[in-house]
MARROFI-710103 format. One line per 4 residues: number of its first residue (from 0); their letters; for each residue x, y, z of C-alpha. Coordinates in steps of 0.1 Angstrom, whole numbers. Example, Ala and Ser with C-alpha at 12.3 -4.5 7.8 and 13.67 -1.06 7.14 Angstrom:
residues 2
0	AS	123:-45:78; 137:-11:71
//
This chain:
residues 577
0	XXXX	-717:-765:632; -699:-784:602; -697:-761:572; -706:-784:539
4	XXXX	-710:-786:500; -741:-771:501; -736:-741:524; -707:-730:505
8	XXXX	-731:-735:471; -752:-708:486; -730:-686:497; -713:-686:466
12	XXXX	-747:-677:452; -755:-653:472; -721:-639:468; -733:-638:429
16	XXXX	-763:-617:436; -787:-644:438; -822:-638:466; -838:-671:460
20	XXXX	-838:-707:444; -871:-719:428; -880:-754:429; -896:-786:456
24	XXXX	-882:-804:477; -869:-841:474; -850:-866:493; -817:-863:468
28	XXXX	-816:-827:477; -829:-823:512; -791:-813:523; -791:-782:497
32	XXXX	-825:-770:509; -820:-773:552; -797:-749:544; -816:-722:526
36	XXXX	-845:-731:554; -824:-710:577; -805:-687:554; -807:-651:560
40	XXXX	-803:-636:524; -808:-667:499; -849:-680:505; -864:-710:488
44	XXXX	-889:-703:463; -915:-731:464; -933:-740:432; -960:-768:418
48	XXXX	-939:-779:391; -902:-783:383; -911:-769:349; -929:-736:361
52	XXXX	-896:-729:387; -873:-732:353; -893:-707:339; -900:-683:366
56	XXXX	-858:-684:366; -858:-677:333; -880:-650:334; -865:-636:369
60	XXXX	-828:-634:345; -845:-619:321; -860:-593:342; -833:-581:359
64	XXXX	-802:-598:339; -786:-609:367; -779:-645:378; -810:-668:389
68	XXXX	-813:-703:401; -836:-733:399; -831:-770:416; -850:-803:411
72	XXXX	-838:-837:427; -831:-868:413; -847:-882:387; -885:-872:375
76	XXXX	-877:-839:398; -847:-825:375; -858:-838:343; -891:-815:345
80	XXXX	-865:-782:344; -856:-789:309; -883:-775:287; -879:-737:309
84	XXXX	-838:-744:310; -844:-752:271; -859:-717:275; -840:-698:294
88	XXXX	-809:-710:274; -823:-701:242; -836:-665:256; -799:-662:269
92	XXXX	-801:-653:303; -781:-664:330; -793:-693:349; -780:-718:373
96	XXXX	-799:-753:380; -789:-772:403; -797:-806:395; -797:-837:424
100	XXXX	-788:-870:416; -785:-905:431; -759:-920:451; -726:-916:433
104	XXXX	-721:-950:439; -751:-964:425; -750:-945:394; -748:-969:366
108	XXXX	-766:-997:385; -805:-991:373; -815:-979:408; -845:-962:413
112	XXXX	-851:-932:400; -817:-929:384; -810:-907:350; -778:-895:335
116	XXXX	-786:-857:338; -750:-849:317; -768:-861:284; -801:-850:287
120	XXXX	-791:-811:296; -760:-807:274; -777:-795:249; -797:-765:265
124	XXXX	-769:-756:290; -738:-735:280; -723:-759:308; -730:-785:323
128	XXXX	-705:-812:348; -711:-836:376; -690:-829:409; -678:-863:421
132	XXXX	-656:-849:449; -657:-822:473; -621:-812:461; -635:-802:430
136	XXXX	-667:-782:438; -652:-749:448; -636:-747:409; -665:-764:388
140	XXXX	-687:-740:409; -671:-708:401; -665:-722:362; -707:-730:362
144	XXXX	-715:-691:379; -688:-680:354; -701:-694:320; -737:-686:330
148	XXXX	-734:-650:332; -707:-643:307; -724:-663:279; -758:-651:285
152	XXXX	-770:-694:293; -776:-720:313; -751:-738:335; -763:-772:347
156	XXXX	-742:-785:380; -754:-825:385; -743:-832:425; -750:-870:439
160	XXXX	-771:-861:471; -749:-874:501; -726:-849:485; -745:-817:496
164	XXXX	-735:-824:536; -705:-832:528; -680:-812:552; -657:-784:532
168	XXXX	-634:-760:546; -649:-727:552; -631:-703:524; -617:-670:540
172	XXXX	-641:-654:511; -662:-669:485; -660:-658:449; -680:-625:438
176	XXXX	-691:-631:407; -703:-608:381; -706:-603:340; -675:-587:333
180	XXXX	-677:-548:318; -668:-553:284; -659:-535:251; -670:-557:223
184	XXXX	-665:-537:182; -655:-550:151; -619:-539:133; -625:-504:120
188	XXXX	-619:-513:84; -646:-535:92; -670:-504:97; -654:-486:72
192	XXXX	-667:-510:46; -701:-512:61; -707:-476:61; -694:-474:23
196	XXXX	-723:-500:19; -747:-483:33; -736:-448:21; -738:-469:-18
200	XXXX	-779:-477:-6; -808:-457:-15; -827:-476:6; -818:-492:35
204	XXXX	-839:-508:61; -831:-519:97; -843:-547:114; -838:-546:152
208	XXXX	-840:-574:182; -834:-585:217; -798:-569:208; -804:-538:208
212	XXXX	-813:-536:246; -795:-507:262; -788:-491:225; -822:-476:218
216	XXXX	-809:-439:212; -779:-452:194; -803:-470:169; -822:-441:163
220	XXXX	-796:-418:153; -780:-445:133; -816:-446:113; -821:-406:116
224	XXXX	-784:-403:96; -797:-431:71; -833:-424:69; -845:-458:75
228	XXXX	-874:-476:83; -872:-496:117; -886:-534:116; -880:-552:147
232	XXXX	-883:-589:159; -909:-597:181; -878:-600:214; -868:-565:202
236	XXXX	-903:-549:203; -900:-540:245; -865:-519:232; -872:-504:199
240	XXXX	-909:-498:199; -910:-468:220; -900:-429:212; -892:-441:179
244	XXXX	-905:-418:147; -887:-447:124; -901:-478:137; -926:-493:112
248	XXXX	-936:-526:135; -932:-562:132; -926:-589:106; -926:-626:106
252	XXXX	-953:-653:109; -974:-629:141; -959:-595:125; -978:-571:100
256	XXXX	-977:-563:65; -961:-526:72; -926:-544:86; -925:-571:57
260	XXXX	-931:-545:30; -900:-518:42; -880:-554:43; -892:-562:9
264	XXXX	-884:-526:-8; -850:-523:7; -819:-524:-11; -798:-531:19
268	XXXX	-808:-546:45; -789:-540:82; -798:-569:106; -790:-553:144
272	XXXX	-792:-577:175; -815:-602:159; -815:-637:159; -854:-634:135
276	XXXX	-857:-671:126; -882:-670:98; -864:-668:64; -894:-664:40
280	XXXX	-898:-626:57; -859:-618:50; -851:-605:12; -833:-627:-10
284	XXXX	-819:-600:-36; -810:-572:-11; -775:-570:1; -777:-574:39
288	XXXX	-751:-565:67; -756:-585:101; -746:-572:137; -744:-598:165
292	XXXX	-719:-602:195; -724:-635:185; -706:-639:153; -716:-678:152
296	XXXX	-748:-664:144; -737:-645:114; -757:-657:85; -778:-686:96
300	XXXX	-808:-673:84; -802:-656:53; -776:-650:34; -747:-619:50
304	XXXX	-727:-604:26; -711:-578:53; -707:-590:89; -699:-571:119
308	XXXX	-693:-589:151; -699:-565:184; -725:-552:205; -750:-529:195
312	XXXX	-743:-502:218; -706:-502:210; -706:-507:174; -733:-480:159
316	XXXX	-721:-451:169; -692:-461:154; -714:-465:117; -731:-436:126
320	XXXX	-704:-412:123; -693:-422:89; -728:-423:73; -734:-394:44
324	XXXX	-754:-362:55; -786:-353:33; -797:-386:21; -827:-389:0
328	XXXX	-860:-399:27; -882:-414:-2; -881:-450:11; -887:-438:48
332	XXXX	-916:-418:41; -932:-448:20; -925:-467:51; -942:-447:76
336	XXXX	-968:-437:54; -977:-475:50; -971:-480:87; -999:-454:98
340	XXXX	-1024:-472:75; -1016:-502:91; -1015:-490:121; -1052:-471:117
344	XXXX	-1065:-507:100; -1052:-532:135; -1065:-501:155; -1102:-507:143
348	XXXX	-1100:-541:148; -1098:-535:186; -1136:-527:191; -1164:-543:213
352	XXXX	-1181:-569:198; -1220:-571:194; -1239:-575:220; -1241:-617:227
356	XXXX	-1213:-625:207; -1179:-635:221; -1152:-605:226; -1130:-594:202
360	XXXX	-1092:-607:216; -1074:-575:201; -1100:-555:224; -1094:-568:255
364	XXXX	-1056:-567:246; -1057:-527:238; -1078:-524:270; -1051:-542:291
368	XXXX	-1025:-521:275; -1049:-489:283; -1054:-490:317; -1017:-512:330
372	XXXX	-991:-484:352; -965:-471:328; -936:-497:340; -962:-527:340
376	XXXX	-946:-563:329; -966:-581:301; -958:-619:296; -980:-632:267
380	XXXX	-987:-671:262; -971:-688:233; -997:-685:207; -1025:-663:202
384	XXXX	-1019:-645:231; -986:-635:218; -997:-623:185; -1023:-597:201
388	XXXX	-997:-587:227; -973:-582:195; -999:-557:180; -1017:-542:208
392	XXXX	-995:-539:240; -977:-504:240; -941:-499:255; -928:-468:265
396	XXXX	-892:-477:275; -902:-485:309; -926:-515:304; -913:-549:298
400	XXXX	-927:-582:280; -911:-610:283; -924:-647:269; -910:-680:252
404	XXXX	-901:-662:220; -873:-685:210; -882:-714:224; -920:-708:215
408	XXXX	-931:-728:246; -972:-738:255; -975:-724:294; -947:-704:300
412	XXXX	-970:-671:310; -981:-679:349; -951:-696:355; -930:-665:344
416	XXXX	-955:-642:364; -941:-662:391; -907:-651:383; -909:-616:371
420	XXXX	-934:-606:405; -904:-626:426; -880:-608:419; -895:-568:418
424	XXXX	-922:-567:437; -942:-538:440; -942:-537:402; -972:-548:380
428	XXXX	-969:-580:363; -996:-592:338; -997:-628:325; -1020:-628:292
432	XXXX	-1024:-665:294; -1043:-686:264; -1067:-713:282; -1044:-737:271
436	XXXX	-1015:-726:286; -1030:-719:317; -1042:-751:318; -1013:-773:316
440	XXXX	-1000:-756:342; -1027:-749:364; -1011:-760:397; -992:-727:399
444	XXXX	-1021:-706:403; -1019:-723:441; -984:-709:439; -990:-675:434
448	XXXX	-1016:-680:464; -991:-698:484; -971:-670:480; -988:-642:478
452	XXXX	-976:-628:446; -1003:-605:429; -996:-618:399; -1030:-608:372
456	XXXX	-1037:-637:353; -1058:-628:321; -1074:-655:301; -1079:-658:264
460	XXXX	-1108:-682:266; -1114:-694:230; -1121:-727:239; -1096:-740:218
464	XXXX	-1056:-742:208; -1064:-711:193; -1029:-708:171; -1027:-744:164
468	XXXX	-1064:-741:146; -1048:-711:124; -1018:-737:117; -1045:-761:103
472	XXXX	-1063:-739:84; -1035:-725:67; -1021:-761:60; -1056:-771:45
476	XXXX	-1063:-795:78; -1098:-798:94; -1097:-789:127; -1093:-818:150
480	XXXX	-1080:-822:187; -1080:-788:196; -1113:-781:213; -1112:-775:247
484	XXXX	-1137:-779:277; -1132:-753:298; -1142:-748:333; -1158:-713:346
488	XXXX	-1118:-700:351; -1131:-669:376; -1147:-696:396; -1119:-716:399
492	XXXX	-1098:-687:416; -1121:-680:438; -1125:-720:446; -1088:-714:459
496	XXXX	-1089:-678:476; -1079:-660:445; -1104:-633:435; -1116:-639:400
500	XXXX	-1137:-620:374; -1154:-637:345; -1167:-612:314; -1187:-623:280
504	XXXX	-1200:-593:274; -1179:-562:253; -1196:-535:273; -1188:-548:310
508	XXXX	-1151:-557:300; -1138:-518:305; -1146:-509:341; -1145:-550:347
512	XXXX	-1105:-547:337; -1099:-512:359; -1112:-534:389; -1091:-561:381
516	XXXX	-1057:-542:377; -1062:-522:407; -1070:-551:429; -1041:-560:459
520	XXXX	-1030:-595:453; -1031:-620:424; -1061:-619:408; -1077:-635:379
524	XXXX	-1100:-629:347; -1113:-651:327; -1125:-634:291; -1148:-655:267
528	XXXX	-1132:-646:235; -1139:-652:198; -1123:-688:188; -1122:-676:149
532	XXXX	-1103:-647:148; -1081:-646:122; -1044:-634:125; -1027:-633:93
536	XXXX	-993:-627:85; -979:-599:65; -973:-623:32; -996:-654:23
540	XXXX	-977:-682:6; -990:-695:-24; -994:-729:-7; -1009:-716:25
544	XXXX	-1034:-698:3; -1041:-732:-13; -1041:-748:24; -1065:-724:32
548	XXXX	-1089:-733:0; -1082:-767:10; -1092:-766:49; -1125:-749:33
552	XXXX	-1135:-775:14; -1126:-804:32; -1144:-784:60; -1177:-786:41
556	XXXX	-1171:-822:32; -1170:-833:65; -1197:-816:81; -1186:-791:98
560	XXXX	-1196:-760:73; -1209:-738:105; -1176:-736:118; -1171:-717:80
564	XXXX	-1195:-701:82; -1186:-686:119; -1152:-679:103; -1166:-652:75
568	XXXX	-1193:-636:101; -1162:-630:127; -1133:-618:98; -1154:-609:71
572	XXXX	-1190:-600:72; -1187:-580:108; -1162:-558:93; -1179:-549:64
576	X	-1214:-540:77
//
């Protein structure tokens, strides 16, 4: 048989440690996928939606850092990869899409179905070309596998569809590509002068992301030698939380008053791995020193007045070994102290509700985090889901949690179930979806059937866009367009073979989640939970406190003063008596 374009894409894939491509089917790409239908290493991962295969890729790259791939055909079927390609790029993991397109000849003519892929994914891809001949796909190939997994992004490769059985020599040996083993430091006078910094602070305080992945021990003996306080971003919480006597937990808008207070009271701050976006939580008077291997990320949020460019693991031990012995432990102690309280305070929160009344989302959360295995995989929805996850799902170094924290994406959980349980089965992957989120993306539920991935599927069932409202309120806005009519979720898994659970009652949830989690295939359960729970962050503006006086009011004026009402009896009144 002929050897084409499209066989030698997959072997070069494979080649690049890549077990399966996620997408569907369609006519402009029918000659890439009748080659994985018989391929013995390289399988086709059917989905429901271009969107969800996107994201399961991203969240398969993030999983296990390697390269991962995703295909759509012409037209509608490509263009739904960009919001989880918008994701994956922004997570930085290393994906390849593959994206079909019309006869080269007819592009430029208006014929059906025809786009200009080059625009539209330039800017979420690290890379992205068309391959008008078959001379030139063997380089642009290699340059696309190349660029995705040394950068950390998303390489986009746009390929006419007569052009996938198009005949190729056979190469003696197709490229193996890997990310390269690398050394990456700043000059040594450039720690020298960081450490003199720090050494100059009597109170410094570190604040720790996705960048610090692989350098856990190396940031804790850099904060031992400093006595600091640990704050990290919510990307950062999987790889800093864990065996971690600094850590003092999270800031920004879903973070807690504890992590924005040791920000506030530092002198120095020392920004490690973190890309934190929100600048209102970042100090304006404290002298700050920024660590990225990125140094075009150096000071975009806040203002650096030393910056180091290297890796985490590489660069800190480094700093380490030229910071002062016996160093006062005042503003640690404060920390922790405050930290504990805080602690003890979101603790309580996370109790059974009254009998009759809807269940408290930080309980079910702390249950779910309970009774998961030790190496479980949490993905949290964008929204609610994400702030209870931030507060109440523990990691222990082995656990993961991966979501759409940079891209801050509605949907993303299931879909990245799909993903995560793809790529290592056998481990336990739990998608804390809002109703929302599940919803727009409902179809893939059928894919985790279809597959048999025992993905769980938990469901915050507010009955609402639960974070959206909180937007609102602290904007002064009456609620509107964000009530949702939900069906009975457990019913609908079972409608479609999946088993399902439905609880609305606090004392049935416990042994109701132990069933759940120990059952063998994907499985769902649908929790009615409290639609006015407040989650605050660690500092209220001025003008969301007067957003917040504003929603009240106009909240009375038009009517709707129960939904007031049912806001003090679940934040206030509850907690008090």
């Amino acid at each position: 048989m002929s050897y084409t374009v499209a066989d030698l894409i997959v072997d070069t894939v494979e080649a690049a440690g890549v077990k399966r491509v996620y997408g569907i089917p369609g006519d402009s790409l029918n000659g890439f996928t009748d080659v994985l239908r018989d391929h013995d290493s390289v399988t086709w991962q059917h989905v429901r939606h271009e969107e969800a295969a996107a994201f399961a890729t991203s969240a398969e790259a993030a999983m296990t850092g390697q390269l991962a791939v995703c295909a759509g055909s012409c037209g509608p079927g490509n263009l739904h990869l960009v919001n989880g390609l918008y994701d994956a790029h922004r997570s930085r993991v290393p994906v390849l899409a593959i994206a079909a397109q019309i006869p080269g000849s007819l592009v430029g003519t208006n014929y059906f179905q025809e786009t200009h892929p080059e625009g539209i994914f330039s800017e979420c891809s690290s890379y992205c070309e068309t391959i008008n001949t078959v001379d030139q796909l063997p380089y642009v190939l290699d340059i696309a596998i190349r660029t995705a997994v040394e950068q950390s992004g998303v390489s986009v490769l746009v390929i006419p569809g007569e052009l996938f059985l198009a005949t190729i020599d056979r190469p003696d040996k197709v490229s193996r590509i890997r990310a390269a083993d690398t050394m990456i430091r700043p000059r040594q006078e450039s720690i020298r002068l960081a450490a003199a910094r720090l050494n100059e602070s009597m109170s410094v305080t570190i604040l720790a992301g996705a960048g610090v992945q692989g350098a856990h021990d190396e940031l804790i003996a850099l904060a031992d030698k400093l006595k600091a306080p640990i704050v990290h971003a919510l990307r950062g919480k999987e790889f800093v939380e864990y065996d971690n006597p600094f850590d003092v937990g999270l800031t920004g808008l879903i973070g807690f008053s504890s992590g924005y207070r040791a920000i506030e009271h530092c002198d120095t701050l020392f920004m490690v791995g973190t890309d934190f976006p929100y600048q209102q939580f970042l100090p304006s008077d404290a002298h700050t020193i920024q660590l990225d291997i990125r140094g075009s990320q150096i000071g975009r949020r806040t203002r650096v007045d030393t910056a180091l460019v290297g890796s985490a693991a590489d660069t800190l031990p480094l700093i380490t070994q030229l910071i002062d012995s016996g160093r006062d432990d005042g503003h640690l102690e404060k920390s922790v102290k405050h930290y504990k309280r805080n602690r003890k305070e979101l603790d309580e929160l996370a109790s059974p509700s009254d009998a009759g009344d809807p269940i408290h989302p930080q309980y079910l959360t702390k249950l779910i985090s309970d009774a998961a295995s030790d190496d479980a995989v949490f993905i949290p929805d964008v929204g609610s889901p994400a702030v209870w996850a931030a507060r109440y799902v523990t990691m222990n170094g082995k656990r993961r949690m991966i979501g759409s924290f940079s891209h801050g994406s509605m949907a993303n959980a299931l879909p990245q179930g799909i993903g995560v349980a793809s790529a290592c089965p056998g481990r336990q992957v739990i998608a804390l979806s809002g109703d929302g989120g599940l919803a727009m993306l409902f179809g893939e539920l059928l894919t985790l059937m279809q597959q048999k991935l025992p993905v769980k599927v938990v469901v915050y069932n507010n009955s609402s866009l639960n974070f959206v409202e909180l937007e609102m309120k602290a904007a002064g806005f009456v609620n509107f367009g964000t009530e949702l009519q939900n069906p009975d979720f457990a019913a609908v898994a079972e409608a479609i073979g999946m088993r399902g659970w439905r609880v609305t009652e606090s004392d049935a949830l416990p042994g109701t989640v132990d069933e759940f989690l120990a059952h063998d295939g994907p499985a769902l359960l649908d929790v009615v939970t409290t639609r006015q729970e407040l989650s605050i962050p660690p500092t209220i503006t001025a003008a969301q406190a007067k957003g917040f006086a504003l929603y009240a009011l106009r909240t009375v004026m038009s009517g709707k003063g129960d939904e007031l009402l049912d806001l003090a009896e679940t934040n206030l009144f509850k907690r008090l008596f």
